[in-house]
C-alpha positions as CSV (number, residue, x, y, z in Angstrom):
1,X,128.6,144.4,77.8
2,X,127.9,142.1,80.9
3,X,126.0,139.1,80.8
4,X,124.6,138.5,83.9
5,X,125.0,134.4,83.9
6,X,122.7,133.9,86.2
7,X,119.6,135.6,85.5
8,X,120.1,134.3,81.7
9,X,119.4,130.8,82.8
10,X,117.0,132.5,85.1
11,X,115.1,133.6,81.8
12,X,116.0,130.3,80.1
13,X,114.5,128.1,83.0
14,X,111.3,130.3,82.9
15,X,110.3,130.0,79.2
16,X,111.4,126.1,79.5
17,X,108.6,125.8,82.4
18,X,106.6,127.9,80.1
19,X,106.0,126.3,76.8
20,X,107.3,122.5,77.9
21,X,103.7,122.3,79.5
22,X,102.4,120.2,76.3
23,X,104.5,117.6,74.8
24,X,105.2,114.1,72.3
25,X,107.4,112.3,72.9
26,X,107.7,109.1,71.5
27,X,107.3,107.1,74.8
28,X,103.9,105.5,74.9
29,X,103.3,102.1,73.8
30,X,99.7,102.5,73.1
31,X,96.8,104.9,73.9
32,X,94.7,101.5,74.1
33,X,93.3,102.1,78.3
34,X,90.5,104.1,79.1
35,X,91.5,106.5,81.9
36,X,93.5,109.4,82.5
37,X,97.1,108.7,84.3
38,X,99.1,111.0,86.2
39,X,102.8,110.0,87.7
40,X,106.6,111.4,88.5
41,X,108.9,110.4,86.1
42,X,112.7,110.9,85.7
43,X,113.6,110.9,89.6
44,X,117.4,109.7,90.0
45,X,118.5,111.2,93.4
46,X,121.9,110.1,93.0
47,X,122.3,111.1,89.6
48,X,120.8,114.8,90.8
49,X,117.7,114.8,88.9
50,X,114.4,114.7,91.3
51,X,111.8,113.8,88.4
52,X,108.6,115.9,86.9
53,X,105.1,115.6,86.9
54,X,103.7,113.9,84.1
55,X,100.2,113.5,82.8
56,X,98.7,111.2,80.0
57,X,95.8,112.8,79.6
58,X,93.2,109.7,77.9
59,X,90.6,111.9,76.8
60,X,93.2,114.6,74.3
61,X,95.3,111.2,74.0
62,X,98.3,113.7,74.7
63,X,101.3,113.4,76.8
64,X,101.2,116.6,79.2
65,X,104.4,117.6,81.0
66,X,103.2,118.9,84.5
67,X,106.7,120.7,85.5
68,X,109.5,120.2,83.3
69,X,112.4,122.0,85.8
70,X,114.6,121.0,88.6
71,X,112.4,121.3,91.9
72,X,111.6,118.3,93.6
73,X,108.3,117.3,92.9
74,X,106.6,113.7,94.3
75,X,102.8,112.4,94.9
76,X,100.9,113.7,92.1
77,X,96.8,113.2,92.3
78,X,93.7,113.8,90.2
79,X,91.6,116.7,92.7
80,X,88.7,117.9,91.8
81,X,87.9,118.8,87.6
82,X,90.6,119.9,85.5
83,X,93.0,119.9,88.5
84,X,96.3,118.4,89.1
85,X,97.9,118.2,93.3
86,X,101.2,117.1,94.1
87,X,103.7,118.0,96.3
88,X,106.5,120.1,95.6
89,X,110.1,122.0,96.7
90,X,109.7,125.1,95.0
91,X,110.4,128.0,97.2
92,X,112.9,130.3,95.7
93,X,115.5,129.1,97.5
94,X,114.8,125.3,96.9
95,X,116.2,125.0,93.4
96,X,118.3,121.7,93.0
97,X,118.2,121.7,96.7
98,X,116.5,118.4,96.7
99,X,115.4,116.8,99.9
100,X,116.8,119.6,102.3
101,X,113.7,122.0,102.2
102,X,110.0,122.3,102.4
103,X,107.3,120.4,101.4
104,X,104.1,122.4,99.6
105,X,101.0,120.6,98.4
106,X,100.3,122.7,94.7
107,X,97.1,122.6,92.7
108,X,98.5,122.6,88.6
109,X,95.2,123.9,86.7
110,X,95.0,122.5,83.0
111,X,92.7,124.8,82.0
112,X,94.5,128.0,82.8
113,X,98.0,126.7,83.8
114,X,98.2,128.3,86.9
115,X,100.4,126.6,89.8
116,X,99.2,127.9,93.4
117,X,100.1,126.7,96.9
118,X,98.1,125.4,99.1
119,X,99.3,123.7,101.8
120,X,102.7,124.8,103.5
121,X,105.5,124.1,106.1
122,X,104.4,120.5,106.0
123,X,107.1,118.5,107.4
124,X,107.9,115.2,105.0
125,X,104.4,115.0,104.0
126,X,102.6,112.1,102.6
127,X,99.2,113.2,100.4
128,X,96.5,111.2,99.3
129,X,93.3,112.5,97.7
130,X,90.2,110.2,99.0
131,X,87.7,111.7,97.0
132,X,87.1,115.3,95.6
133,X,86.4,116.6,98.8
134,X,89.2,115.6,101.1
135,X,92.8,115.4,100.9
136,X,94.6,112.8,103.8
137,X,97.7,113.5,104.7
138,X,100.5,112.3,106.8
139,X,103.2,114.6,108.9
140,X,106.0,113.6,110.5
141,X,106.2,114.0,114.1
142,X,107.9,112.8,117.6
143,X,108.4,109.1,117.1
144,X,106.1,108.3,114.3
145,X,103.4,110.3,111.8
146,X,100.8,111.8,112.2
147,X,97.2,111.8,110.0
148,X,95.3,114.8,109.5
149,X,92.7,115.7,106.7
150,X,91.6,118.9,105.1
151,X,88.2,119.6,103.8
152,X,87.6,121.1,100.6
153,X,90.7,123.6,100.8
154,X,88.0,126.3,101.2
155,X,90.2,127.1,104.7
156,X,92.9,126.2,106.7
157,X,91.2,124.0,109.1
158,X,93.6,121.2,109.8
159,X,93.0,118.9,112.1
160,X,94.1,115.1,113.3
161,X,91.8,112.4,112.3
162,X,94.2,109.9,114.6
163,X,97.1,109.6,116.9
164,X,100.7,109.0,115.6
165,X,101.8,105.3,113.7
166,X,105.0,104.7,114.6
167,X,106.2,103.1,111.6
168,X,108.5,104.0,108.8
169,X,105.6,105.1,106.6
170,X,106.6,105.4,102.3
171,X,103.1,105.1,100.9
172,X,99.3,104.7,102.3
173,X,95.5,105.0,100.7
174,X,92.5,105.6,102.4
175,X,89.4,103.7,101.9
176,X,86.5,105.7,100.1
177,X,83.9,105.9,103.3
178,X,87.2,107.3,105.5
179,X,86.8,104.2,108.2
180,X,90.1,102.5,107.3
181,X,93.5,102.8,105.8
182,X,96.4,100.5,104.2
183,X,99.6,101.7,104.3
184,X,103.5,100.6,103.1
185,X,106.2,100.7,105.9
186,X,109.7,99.5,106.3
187,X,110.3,96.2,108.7
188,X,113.2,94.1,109.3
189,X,112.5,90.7,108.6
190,X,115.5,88.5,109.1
191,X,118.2,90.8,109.3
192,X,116.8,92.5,105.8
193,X,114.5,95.2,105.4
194,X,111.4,95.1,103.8
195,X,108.0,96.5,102.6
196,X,104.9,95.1,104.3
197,X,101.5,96.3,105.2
198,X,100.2,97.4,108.1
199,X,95.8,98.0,108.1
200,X,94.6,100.6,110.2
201,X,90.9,101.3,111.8
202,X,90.3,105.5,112.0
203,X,86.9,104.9,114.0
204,X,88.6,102.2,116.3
205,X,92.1,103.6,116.1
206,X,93.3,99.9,115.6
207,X,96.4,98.7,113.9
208,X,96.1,95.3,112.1
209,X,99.3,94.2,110.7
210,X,97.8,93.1,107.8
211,X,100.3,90.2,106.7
212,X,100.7,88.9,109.7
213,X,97.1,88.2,109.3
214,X,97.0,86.6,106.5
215,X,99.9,83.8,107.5
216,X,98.2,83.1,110.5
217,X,94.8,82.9,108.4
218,X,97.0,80.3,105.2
219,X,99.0,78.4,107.8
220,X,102.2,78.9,105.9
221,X,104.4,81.9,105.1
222,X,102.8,83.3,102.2
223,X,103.9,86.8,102.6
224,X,107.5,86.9,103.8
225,X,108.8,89.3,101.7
226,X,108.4,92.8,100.2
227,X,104.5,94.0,99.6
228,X,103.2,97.1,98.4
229,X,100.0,98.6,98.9
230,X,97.5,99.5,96.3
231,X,93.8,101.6,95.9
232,X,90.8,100.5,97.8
233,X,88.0,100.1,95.7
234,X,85.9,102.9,94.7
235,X,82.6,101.2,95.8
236,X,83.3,97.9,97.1
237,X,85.4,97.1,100.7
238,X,88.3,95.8,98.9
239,X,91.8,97.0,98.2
240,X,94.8,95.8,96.0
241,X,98.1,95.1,97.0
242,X,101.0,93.0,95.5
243,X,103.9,90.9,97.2
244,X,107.4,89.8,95.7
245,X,108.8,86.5,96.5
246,X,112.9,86.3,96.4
247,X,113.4,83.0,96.5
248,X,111.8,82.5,92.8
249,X,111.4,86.2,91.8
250,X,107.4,85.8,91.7
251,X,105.4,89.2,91.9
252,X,102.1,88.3,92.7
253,X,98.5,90.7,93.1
254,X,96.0,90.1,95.2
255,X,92.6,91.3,95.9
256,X,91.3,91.3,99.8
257,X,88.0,92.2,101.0
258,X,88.2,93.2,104.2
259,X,84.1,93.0,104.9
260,X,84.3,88.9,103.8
261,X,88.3,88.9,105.3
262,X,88.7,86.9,102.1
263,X,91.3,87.1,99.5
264,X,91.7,86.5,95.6
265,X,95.0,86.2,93.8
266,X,94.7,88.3,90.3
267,X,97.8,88.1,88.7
268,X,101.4,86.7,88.8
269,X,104.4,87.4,87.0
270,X,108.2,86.7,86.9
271,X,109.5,89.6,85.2
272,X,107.7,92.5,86.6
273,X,107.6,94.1,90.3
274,X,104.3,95.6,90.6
275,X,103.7,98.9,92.9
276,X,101.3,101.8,92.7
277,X,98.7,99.7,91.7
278,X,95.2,101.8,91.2
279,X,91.9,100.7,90.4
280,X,90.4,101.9,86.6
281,X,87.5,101.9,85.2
282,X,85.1,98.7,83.6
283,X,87.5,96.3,86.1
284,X,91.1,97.5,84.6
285,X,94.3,97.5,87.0
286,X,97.1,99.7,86.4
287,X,100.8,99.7,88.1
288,X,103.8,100.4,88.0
289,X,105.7,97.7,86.8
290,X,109.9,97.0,87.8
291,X,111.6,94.7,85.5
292,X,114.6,93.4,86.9
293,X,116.0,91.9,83.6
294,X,115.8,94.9,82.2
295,X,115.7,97.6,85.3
296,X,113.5,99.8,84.2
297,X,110.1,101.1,85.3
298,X,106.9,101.3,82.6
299,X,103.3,101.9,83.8
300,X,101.1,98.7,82.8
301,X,97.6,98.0,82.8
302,X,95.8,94.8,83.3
303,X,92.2,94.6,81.4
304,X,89.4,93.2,82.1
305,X,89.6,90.2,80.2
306,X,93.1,89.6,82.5
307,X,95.8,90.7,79.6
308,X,98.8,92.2,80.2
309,X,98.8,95.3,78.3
310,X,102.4,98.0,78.0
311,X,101.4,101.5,78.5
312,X,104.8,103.6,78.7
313,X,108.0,102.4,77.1
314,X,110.9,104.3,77.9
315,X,113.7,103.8,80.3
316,X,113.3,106.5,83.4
317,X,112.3,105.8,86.7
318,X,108.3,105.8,87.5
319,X,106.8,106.5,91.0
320,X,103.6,108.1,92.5
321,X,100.8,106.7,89.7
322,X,97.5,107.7,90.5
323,X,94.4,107.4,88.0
324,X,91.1,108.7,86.8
């Protein structure tokens, strides 16, 4: 007899995606946080592997494994009850193809653990959720990207909210009332490249860049190096964002209200470069957190009593948290 090779693993690939859904594994430091976290873990482009959507779902204190296969998957949110979005290369023809296809936005139901598309041919998109009602979304077009929003998924009325940025754009958040946005873009500064932040008006269709701002407002160059962006605030005008200083190593998170232009410094640290940093609930603070001692990524939450508290401990790459 024949064994047809490929639709074997075909098979094997299927029932892996199929009953991997729910899993332990011995990778969390403590269930001791109060909300529900989603991220990507597991992405090493170099290495061939482009990372799965994982969930650590607070109120079944369980570890659920979104996709456990090798489509490239990125940007997972919380949307709507029971519902998981993220974007994903999973066409037929997109296995292990990486970065060379399409990007789809999916909606992952826990209830009935059905996967369904719903946005296609996006071109390098960039997805945020701002509440349960919109999704925000960035498209690459001539010379820079463009924003555009969708309303409820009930149709396919897309439409631009504003004209193109002309940055390179990795990561941005939109504020809760939809009048402004922070976003993460690649500069030179000195003949390196780094992160900074760049705040945008939608009403006004104003760019402020952001840290540029705030050196002017100090009078010394506080924010020189690599920033990241983080969550506005859920019902306040402020937002999060942290910045890493090379010459000493210092990671430092700030708070800036944008209503009172004034700014709070939370938290510093040594040995941890903080990103994806999300609001939680009863004042908590989670990110993602680099060490370079030990280069690795774990998710981390601060409380609100200000302790430093380990979520995940195991040694794979993190990106793309998001919380609820």
């Amino acid at each position: 007899m024949k064994i047809n090779y490929n639709k074997l693993f075909v098979a094997i690939l299927t029932l892996g995606i199929t009953f991997n859904f729910f899993c332990s594994p011995k990778e969390l430091n403590t269930w001791e946080f109060e909300d529900s976290l989603v991220y990507v873990e597991g992405k090493e482009l170099f290495a061939g592997r482009f990372g799965d959507v994982v969930l650590l779902d607070k109120d079944s204190e369980s570890i659920i494994k979104i996709t456990n296969d090798s489509y490239f998957d990125s940007n997972p949110f919380f949307f709507k009850d029971s519902t998981i979005a993220f974007i994903s290369k999973r066409r037929k023809k997109d296995l292990g193809s990486g970065l060379a296809k399409s990007d789809d936005l999916y909606l992952f139901s826990l209830e009935d653990k059905s996967l369904s598309m719903e946005i296609s041919d996006a071109i390098n998109p960039i997805f945020i959720k701002n509440d349960d009602s919109y999704i925000y979304y960035m498209v690459y077009g001539d010379g820079g990207y463009e924003l555009r929003n969708i309303e409820n998924l009930e149709n396919d009325s897309v439409y631009m909210v504003t004209k193109y940025i002309p940055d390179l754009l990795t990561r941005f958040t939109v504020a809760t009332n939809s009048e402004k946005i922070l976003y993460e873009y690649i500069a030179q500064l000195d003949g390196i490249f780094v992160s900074t932040l760049m705040l945008y008006d939608i009403q006004k269709n104003e760019k402020i860049d952001f840290l540029q701002k705030l050196n002017k407002e100090k009078k010394e160059k506080l924010f020189r190096n690599s920033c990241f962006s983080g969550t506005f605030h859920p019902k306040e005008n402020k937002f999060l964002f942290s910045c890493q200083n090379y010459s000493n190593n210092a990671t430092k998170l700030f708070e800036y209200n944008y209503e009172e232009e004034s700014l709070n410094e939370l938290f510093s640290s040594t040995t941890l470069i903080m990103k994806n940093i999300n609001y939680g609930k009863s004042g908590s603070i989670y990110f993602i957190g680099y060490s370079s001692d030990e280069e690795r990524d774990d998710i981390w939450m601060i409380n609100d009593n200000g302790e430093l508290i380990q979520i995940t401990d195991s040694n794979t790459e993190k990106d793309n948290l998001d919380v609820r």
